[in-house]
C-alpha positions in Angstrom: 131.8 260.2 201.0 128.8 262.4 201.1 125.8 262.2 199.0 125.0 263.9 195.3 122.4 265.9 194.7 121.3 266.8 190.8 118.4 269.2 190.0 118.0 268.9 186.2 116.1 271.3 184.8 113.7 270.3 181.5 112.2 272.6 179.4 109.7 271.0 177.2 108.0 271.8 173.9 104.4 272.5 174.2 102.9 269.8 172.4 105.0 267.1 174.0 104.5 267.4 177.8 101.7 264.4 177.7 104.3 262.1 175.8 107.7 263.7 178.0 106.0 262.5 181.6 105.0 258.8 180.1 108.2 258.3 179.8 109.8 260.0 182.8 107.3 257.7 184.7 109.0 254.4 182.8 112.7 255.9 183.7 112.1 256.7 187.2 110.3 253.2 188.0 113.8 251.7 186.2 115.7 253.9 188.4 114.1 252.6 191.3 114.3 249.4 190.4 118.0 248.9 189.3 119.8 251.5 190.9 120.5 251.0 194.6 122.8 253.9 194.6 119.8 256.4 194.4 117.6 257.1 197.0 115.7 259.9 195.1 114.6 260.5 191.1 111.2 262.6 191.0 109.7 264.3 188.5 108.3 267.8 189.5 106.1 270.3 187.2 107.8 273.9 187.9 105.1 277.1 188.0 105.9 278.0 184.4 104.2 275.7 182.0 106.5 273.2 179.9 109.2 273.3 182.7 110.4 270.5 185.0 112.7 270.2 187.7 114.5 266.5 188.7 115.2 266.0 191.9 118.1 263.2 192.2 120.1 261.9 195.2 122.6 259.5 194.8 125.1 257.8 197.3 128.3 258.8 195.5 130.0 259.7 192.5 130.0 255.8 191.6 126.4 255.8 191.6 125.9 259.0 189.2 128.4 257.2 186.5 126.0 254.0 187.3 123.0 256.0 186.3 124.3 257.7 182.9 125.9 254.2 182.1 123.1 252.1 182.4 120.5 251.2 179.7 117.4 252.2 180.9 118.8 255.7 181.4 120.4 255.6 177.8 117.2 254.0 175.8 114.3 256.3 177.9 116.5 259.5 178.2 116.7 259.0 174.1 113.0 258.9 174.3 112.7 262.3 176.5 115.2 264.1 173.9 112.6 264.5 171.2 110.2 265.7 173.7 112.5 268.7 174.8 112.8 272.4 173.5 116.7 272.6 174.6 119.7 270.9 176.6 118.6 270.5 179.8 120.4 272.3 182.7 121.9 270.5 185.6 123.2 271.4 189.1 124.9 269.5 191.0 125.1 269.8 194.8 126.9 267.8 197.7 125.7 267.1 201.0 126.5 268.1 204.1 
């Protein structure tokens, strides 16, 4: 099994950036706290203003479906939707 890597890229509208990162700082503390199958979920600010990059790693597939399953990630990521100015984009990688 190698590990999963996600870069999600978040565009976010102008007004909301303050709101959008109080709650990305809830989801990744809840990450880090109930999901042993992730070893990374970080929040970065790109160059351009309004758009993030999150960097995930994750142990397998198992703990991906983990993350998008559990509550935490359903009730704050329904929180962050409002905040955003279109679907995020999402790359996934595998590591070697």
């Amino acid at each position: 099994m190698s590990a999963i890597g996600i870069i999600a890229t978040l565009r976010v509208q102008p007004d909301k950036t303050e709101a959008f990162e109080g709650v990305f700082v809830e989801l990744a503390a809840a990450v880090r706290a109930n999901e042993p199958g992730n070893s990374l979920y970080r929040l970065f600010r790109t160059d351009e203003a309004g758009v993030y990059k999150v960097m995930e790693c994750y142990d397998d597939a198992a703990a991906v479906e983990a993350h998008r399953a559990s509550d935490h990630f359903r009730t704050l990521g329904a929180k962050l939707g409002p905040c955003l100015a279109g679907a995020p984009e999402i790359e996934r990688l595998t590591a070697v």
